[in-house]
DOSE-978009 format. One record per atom (N, C-alpha, C, O): residue in one letter; x, y, z. Coordinates in steps of 0.001 Angstrom, whole numbers, plus 500000, padded with zeros to 6 digits. Example, Ala and Ser with C-alpha at 12.3 -4.5 7.8 and 13.67 -1.06 7.14 Angstrom:
residues 2
a513190494310507800a512300495500507800a513200496700507800a514236496681508465s512850497750507080s513670498940507140s512900500030507870s513409501138508039
end
This chain:
residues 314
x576476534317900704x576385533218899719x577198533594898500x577162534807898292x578010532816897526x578566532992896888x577644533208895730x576553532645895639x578204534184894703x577755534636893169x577128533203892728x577645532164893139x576154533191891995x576276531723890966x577421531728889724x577957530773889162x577575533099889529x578745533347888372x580096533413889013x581006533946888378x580376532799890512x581538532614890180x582707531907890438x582535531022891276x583704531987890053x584791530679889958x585875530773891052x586356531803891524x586144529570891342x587180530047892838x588347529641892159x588228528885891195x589759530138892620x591067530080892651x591586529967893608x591382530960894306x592421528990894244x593449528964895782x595007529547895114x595710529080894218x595143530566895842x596754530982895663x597495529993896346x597076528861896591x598663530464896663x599732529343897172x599409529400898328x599233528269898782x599206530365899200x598889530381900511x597401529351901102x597222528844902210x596491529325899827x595391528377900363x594343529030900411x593257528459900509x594486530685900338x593216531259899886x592192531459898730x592452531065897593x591318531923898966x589908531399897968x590269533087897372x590222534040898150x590691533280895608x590063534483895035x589121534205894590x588921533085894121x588170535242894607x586884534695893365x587369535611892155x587830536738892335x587216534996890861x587625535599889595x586105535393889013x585650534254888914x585131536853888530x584186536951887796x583947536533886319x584489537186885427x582831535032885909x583124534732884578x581787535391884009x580720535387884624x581940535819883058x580497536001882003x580400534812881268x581336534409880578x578892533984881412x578403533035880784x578176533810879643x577982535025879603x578229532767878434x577366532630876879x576756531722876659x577300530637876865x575845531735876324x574958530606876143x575285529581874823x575612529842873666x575109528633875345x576216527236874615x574710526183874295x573597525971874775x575735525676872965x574191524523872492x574474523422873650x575519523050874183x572929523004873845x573333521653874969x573567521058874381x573486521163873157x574365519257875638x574907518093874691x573581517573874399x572633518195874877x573384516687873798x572746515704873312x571750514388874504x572223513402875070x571024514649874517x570070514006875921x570671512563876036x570977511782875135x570765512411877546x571893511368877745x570292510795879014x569225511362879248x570829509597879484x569973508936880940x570351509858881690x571382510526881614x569257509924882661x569780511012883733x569886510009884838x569088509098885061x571015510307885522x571592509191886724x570462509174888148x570091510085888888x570150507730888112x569831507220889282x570317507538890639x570311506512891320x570805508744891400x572067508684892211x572104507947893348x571348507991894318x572860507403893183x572951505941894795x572822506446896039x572868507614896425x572620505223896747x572218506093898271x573015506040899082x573840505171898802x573335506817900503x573883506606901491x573435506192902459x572252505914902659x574624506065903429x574102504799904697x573464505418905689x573953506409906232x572197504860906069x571718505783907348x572042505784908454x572078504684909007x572338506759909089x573090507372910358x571297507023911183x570220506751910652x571694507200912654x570725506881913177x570879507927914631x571391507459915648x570344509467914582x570549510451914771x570169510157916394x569495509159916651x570597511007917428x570387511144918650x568920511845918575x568877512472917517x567743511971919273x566718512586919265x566669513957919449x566749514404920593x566547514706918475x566639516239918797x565640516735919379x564503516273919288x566124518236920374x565176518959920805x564246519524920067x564493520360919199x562362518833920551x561982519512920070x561797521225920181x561933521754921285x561524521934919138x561629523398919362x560146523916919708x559318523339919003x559797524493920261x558181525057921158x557707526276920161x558521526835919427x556684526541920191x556147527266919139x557074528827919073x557910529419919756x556151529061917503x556501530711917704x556715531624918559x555542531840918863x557420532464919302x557459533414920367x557518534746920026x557548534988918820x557547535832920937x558169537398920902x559477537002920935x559800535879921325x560500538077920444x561677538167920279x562823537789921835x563976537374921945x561881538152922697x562100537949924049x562676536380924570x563722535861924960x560858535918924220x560644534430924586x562028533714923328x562974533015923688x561814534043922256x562790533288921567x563579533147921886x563700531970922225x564629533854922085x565921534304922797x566398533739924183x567555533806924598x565189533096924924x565316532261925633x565557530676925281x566241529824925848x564673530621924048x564774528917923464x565427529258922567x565710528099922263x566259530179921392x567127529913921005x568258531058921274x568169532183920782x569418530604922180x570249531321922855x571475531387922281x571863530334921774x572244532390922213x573462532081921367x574172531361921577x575055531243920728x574239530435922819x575157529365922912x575084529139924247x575001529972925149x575138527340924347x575229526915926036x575778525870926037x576073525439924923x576112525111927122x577096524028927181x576243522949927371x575249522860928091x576838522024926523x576608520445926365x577328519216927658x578496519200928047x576601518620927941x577190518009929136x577313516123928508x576354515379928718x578529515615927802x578915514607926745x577850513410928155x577878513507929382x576980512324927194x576202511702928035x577110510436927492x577960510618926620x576844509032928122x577190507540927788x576239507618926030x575187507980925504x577542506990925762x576804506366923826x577245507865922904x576886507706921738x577775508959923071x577390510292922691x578501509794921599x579129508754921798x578706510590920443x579605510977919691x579521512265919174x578555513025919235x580838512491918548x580604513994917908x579504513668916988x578388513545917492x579662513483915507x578402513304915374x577270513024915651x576338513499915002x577024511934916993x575539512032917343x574980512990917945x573762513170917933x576275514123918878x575699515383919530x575736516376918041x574845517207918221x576202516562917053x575702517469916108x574509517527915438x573840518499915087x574220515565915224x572973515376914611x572011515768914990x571058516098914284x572099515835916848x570793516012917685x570673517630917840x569717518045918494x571456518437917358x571371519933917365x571111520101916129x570751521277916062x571064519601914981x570635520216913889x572533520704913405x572919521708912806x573120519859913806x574482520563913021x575203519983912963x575346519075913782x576071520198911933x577168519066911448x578838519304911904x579326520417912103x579446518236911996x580115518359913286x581430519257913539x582236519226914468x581354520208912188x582429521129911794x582004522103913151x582794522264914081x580910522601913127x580871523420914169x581011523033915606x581129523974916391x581018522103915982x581399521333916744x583295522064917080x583573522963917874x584059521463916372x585088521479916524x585090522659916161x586292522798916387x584761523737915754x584796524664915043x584874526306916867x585484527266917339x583568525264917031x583026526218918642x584021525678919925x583910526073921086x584932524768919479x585884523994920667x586948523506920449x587383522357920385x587553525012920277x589104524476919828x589869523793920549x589716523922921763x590842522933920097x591361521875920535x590588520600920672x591007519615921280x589390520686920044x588978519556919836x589313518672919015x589899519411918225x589433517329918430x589356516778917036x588672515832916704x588127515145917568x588508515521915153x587394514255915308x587689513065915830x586765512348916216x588817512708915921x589017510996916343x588852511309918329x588539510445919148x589112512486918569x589183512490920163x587959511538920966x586745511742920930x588701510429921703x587798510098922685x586619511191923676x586883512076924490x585448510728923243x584425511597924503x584172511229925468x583304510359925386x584584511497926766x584347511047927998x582710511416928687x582046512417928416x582405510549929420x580943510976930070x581593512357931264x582585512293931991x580853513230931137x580952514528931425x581670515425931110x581658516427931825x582683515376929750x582862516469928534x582281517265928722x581186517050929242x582639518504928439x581886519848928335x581721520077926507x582513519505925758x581011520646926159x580781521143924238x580197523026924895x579511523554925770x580937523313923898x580031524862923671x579800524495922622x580435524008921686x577956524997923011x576915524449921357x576703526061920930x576704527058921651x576524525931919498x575942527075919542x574303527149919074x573741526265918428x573757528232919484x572353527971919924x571266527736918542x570078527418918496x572450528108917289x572364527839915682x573481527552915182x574525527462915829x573341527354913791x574255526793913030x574990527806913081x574455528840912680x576347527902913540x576874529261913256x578200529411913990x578725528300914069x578866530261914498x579692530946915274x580001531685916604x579910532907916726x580300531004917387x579718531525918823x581143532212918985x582179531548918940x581117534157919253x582448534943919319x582490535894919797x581632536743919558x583504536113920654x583669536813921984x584435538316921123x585356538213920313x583897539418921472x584256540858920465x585806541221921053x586108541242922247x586187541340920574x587714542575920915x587397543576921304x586209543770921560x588250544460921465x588389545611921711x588358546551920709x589505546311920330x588064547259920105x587818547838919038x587649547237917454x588353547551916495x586307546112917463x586356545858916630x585038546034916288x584274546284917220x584676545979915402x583636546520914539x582255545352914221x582692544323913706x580963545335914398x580403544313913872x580318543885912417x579873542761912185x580688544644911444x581144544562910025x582233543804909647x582179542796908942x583474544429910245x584926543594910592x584390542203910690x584475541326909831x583887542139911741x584029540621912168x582699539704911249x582863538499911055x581988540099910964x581384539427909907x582078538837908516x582051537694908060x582727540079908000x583110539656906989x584434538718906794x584851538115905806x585022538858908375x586117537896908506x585412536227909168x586127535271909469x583909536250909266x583959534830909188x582377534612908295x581362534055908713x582609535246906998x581365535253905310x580398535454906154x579517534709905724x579839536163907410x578275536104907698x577999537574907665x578891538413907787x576454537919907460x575816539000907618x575555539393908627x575354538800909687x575528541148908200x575595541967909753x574014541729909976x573584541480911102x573320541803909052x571710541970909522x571519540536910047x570790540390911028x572004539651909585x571522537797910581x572471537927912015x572158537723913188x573173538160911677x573751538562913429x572962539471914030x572746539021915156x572189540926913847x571674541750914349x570005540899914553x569520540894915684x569362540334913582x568408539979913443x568208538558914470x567063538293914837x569159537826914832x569584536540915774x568959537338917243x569631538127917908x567761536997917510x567009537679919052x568351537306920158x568848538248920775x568796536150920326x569693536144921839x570632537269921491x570954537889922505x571244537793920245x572309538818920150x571885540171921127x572563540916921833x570695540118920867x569926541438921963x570743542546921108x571352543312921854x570852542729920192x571650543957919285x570402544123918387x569710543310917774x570347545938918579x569717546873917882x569817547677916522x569118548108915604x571260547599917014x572237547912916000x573559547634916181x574151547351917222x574179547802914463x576130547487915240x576790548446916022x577954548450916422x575857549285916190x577265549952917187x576673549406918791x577006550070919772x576032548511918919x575520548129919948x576818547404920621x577299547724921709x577262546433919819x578381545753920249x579681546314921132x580412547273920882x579719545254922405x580677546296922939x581917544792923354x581674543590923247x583236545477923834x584019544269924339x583854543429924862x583630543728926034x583808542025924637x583448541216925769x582274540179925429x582154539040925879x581560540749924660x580479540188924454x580199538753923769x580083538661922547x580128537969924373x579752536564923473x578373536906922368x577306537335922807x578611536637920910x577156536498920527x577221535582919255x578405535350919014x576475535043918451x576355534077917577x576588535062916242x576044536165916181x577270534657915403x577501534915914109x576616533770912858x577078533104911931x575519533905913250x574854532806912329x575232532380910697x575704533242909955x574978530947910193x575873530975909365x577290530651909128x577755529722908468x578010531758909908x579435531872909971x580362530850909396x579887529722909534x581531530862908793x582775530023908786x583746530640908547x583924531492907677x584828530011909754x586156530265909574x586759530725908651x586319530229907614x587559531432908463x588883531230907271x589458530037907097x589735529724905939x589654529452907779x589985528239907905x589209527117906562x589582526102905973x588059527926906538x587153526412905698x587673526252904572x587812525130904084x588255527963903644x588314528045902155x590132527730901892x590751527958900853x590768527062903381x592211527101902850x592250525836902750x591704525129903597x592915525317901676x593719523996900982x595337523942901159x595917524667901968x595953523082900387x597401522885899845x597210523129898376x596284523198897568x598668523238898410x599155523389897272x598676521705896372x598913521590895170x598171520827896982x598255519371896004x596433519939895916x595883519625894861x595863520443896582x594482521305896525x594037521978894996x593110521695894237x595040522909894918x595145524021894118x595319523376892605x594554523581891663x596743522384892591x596910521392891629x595550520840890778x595349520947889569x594518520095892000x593441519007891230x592691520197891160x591863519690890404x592194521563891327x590925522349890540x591617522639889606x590888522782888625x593025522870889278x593404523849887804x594070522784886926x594337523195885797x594405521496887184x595291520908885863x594305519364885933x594367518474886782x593347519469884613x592824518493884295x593138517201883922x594271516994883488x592328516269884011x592990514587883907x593268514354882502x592877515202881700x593715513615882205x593637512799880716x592122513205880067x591781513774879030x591503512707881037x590053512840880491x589325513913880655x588138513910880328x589944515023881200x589855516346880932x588873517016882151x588270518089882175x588966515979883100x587811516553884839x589038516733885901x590002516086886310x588424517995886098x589451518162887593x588159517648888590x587074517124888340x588941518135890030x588474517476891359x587257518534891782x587637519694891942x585901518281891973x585163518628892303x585225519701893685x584907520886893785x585834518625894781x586400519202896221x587689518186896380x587648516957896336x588740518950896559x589467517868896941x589871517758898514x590083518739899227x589943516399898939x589648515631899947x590174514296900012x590365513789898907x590525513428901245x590565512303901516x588888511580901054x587828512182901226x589005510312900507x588290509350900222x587459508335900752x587636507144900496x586631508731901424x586202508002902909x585307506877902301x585361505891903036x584462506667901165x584203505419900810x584542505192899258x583971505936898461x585031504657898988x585766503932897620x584356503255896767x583519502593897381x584261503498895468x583562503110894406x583674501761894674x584752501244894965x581959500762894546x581819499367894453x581845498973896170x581540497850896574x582271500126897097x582110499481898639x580695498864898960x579692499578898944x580642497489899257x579299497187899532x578549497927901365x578943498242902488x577171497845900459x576439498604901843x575473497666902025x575382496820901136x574396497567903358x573312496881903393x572348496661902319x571262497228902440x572561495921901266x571426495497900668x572097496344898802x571313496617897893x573327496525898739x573443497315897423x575180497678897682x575770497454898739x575812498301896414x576707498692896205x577126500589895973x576694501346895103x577661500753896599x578465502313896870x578804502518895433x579972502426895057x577453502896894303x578375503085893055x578758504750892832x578357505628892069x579526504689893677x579669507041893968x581610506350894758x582098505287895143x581966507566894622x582961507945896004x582837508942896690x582712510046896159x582846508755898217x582696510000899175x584049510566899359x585093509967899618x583806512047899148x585289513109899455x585060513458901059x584034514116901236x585613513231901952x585673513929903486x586484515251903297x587523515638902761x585525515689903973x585442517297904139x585307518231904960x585017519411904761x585692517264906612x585362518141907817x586355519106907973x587564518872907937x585834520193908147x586386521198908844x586317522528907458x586762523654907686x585714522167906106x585707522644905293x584122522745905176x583843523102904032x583155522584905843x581673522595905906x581618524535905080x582196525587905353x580768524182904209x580687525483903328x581462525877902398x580983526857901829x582767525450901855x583918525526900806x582762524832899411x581813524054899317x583730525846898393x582834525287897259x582953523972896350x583955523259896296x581908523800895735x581930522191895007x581754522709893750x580786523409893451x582533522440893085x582834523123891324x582761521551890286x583072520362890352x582187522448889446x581981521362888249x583127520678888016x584215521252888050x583019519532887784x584475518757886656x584782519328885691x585884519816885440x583573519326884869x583799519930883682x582997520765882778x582833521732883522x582522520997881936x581522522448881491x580588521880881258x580852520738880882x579371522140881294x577941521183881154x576857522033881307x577088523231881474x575445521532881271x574568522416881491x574226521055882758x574665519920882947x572971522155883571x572658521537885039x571222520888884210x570239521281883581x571821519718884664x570571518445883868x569169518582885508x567962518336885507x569832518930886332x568872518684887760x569062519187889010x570121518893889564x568366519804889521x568646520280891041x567545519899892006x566393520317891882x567861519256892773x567164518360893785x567147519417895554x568247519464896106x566588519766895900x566653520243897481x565834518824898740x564680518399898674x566624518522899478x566217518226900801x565544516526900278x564499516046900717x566438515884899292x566039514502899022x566706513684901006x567587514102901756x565762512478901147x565555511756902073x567628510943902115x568444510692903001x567587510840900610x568905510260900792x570168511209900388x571075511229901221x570347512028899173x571368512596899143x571142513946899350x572077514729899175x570011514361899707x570141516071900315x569468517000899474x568279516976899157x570629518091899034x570523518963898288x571730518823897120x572761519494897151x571409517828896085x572226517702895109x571858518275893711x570790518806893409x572958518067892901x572887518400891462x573760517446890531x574803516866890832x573044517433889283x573339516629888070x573582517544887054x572735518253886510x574677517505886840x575357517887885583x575869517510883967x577091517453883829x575108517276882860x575377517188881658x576362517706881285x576443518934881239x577427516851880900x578712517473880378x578585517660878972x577643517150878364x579676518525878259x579890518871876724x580112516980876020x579633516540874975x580955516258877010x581339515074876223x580740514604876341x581231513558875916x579194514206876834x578137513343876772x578116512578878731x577216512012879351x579095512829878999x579052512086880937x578028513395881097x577554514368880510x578077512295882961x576926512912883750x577299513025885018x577286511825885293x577611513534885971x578237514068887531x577038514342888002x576066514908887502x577317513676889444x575990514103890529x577349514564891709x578550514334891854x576313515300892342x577456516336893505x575892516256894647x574778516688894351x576231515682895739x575748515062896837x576212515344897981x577392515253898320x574970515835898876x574856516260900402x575338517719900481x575530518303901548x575521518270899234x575537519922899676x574482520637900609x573278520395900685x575444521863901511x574659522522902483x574040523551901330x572822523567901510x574387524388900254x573672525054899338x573944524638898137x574685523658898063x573385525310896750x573247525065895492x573058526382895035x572110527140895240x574584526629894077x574084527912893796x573857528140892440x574324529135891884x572955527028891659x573222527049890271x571561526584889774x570877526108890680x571074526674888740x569392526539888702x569455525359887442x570460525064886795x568210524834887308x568105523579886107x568546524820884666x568457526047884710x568963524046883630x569165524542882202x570163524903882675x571069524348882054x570694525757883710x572098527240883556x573296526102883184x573450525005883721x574073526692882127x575373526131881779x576427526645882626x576481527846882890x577451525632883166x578126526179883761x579462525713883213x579742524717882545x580168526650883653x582233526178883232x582728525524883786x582105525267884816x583932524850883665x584569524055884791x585020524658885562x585350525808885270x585243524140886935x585709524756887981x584771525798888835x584968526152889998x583590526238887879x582584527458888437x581750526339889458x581166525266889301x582089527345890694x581446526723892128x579687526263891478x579143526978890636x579189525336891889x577988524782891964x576879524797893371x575671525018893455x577815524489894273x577101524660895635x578718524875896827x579840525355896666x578042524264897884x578871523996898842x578560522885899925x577545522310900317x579959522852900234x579825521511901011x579190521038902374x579649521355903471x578405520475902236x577155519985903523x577417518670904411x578475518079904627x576373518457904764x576084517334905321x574578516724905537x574013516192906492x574237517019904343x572232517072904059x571872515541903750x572525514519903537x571066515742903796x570151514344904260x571102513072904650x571988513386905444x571097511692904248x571638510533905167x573110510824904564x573555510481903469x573867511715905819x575136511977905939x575264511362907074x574275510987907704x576473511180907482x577411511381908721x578213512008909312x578601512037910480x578495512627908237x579374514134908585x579889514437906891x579759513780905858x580715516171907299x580439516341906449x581260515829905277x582470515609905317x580373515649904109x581577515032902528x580670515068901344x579462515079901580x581074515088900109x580630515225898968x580455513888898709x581479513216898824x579155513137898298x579297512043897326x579255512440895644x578452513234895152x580026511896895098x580442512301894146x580226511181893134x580991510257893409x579331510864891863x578938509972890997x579580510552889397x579495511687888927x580173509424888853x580635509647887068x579715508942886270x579552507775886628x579102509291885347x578164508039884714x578462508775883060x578219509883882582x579143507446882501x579815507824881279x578730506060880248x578234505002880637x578885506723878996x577627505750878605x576241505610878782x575474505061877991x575932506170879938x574695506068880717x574527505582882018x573474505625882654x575973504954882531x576110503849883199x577306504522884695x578123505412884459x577189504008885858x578320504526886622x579713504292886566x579938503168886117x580617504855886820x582293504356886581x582843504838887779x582117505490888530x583923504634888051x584803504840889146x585352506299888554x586215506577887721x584589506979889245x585539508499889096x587113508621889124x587807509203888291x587590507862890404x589276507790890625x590092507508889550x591239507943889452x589285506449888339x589650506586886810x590243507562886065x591173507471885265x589372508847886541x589132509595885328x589647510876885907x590303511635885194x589356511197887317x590356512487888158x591382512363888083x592049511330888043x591716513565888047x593729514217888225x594191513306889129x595362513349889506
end
C-alpha cells in the first residue's frame, strides 16, 4: 500500500517515482456545504459463488484455489464474469493476455480466474519469491500466507510453479503518457490538475434513470490500483468506506473554498482532518460499490453547488 505521505511523479518513460513530502499543519478553509455526491448506475451483477464456511488451511485451499478456468456461458460479459468473482475486470484481462475489453465472448471461451483478487504466475528459473513480489507491489507474507500457494516459506518456490500473487498489479498499471504526466504537474487556470487522467466515459449533466450525472467518470481499465491525487491542497472534509453507491470515497476541502469528491476507489490512503497537497495520492483506483468497471467518479462543487469539472481541469 502506498505511504499516505506520498506524492507520485511519471518520468517520461511512464513510471511512478514516489518523492517523500513532510506535511505542516495549515489553518483550515472556512466551512463550506459538504457535497451530496451523486449516484451511479446500477450494474446488475451475475450471482456470485457463494463461499462455504471457515475451513483448515487444507479444506480452504480447496475452495479458494489459486486459479481455475472459467467456461464463458450465453448472456456472460467481461464484466458480468468479474462481478460474479468478486473482481473487477482489470484482472480479467490482466490473467489473459491477449484479451481486450471490447472483444466479443463466445459461448465456450476459456478465462483463467484467479482464485482471488490478484495475480495468477508461473516462477522462472531462478527467481526469487521477493523478486517477483516486488515486481508486481504484492507481499511476500500474502503470497506465503494464500493456503492454495502450499508455501512454507520463500525458498519453497521452485520453477514452474503456478501460484497467486494476491493483491498484485502489473507494472503496467502505474505507466501513463507523456499527455499523463502533463495534467498531474501543470495546473489549470483555476489552478486543479487531473485527479487520474483518463478517457471520459460519462460527461457532466448525462441524464440517468430518474436524475442527472452531476460528476464525470475517468475510465481506468487496466490501471485498477494507480493513484488518485488531490486537485488541489485541502484538508479531507470526509472519508466514506463501502457506501451502497459510490464505494470507498473521499471529500476534499480546498484552500479556495471548492469541494472534490473522488469515487469508487479500491483504497483510501488519507484519514478525516489530514491536510493534504496537491497531487499527494489520496487513494487508488477501484471499482467499489455501483461500478461497472473500473473509473473514478469525479465531482467539483464550487459555491456550494456542482460544476462541470472539464471547466476547470488542464
Amino acid at each position: 500500500m502506498m505511504s499516505l505521505n506520498s506524492a507520485v511523479i511519471l518520468d517520461t518513460s511512464g513510471n511512478v517515482n514516489q518523492t517523500w513530502i513532510n506535511h505542516t499543519a495549515k489553518t483550515a478553509p472556512a466551512p463550506a456545504p459538504t457535497p451530496t455526491p451523486t449516484a451511479t448506475p446500477t450494474s446488475t451483477p451475475t450471482p456470485s459463488p457463494t463461499p462455504g464456511p471457515t475451513a483448515t488451511p487444507a479444506a480452504r485451499a480447496v475452495r479458494e484455489p489459486a486459479y481455475f478456468m472459467y467456461t464463458v456461458q450465453s448472456g456472460d460479459s467481461l464484466t458480468s464474469i468479474a462481478e460474479a468473482f468478486g473482481l473487477c475486470p482489470d484482472y480479467l484481462l490482466w490473467n489473459n493476455p491477449g484479451r481486450e475489453e471490447d472483444d466479443r465472448l463466445l459461448v465456450g471461451d476459456k478465462f483463467l480466474m484467479p482464485g482471488a483478487r490478484g495475480i495468477v504466475y508461473r516462477v522462472e528459473p531462478g527467481e526469487t519469491l521477493s523478486e517477483i513480489a516486488a515486481r508486481y507491489s504484492a507481499s511476500v507474507q500474502d503470497i506465503l500466507s494464500y493456503p492454495a500457494n502450499r508455501l512454507i516459506s520463500a525458498d519453497d518456490i521452485r520453477a514452474g510453479m503456478m501460484i497467486l500473487l494476491p493483491n498484485g498489479l502489473p507494472p503496467s498499471t502505474f505507466m501513463q503518457d507523456a499527455d499523463a504526466r502533463d495534467a498531474y504537474s501543470n495546473p489549470s487556470w483555476a489552478g486543479y490538475i487531473w485527479p487520474f487522467y483518463g478517457p471520459i466515459t460519462t460527461y457532466y449533466g448525462e441524464e440517468r434513470p430518474g436524475y442527472l450525472h452531476l460528476a464525470i467518470d475517468i475510465g481506468g481499465l487496466g490501471h485498477y490500483g494507480a493513484p488518485v491525487v488531490a486537485v488541489a491542497s485541502g484538508r479531507v472534509a470526509k472519508v466514506v468506506y463501502g457506501d451502497a453507491s459510490l464505494g470507498n470515497y473521499v471529500i476534499v476541502a480546498h484552500d479556495d473554498g471548492s469541494r472534490t469528491v473522488y469515487g469508487h476507489m479500491s483504497e483510501i490512503f488519507v484519514r478525516d482532518e489530514q491536510y493534504v497537497d496537491q497531487a499527494q495520492p489520496i487513494g487508488a483506483l477501484g471499482c467499489t460499490g455501483q461500478s461497472t468497471g473500473t473509473h473514478l467518479h469525479f465531482e467539483l462543487w464550487i459555491d456550494g453547488g456542482p460544476v462541470d469539472p472539464l471547466e476547470y481541469l488542464p
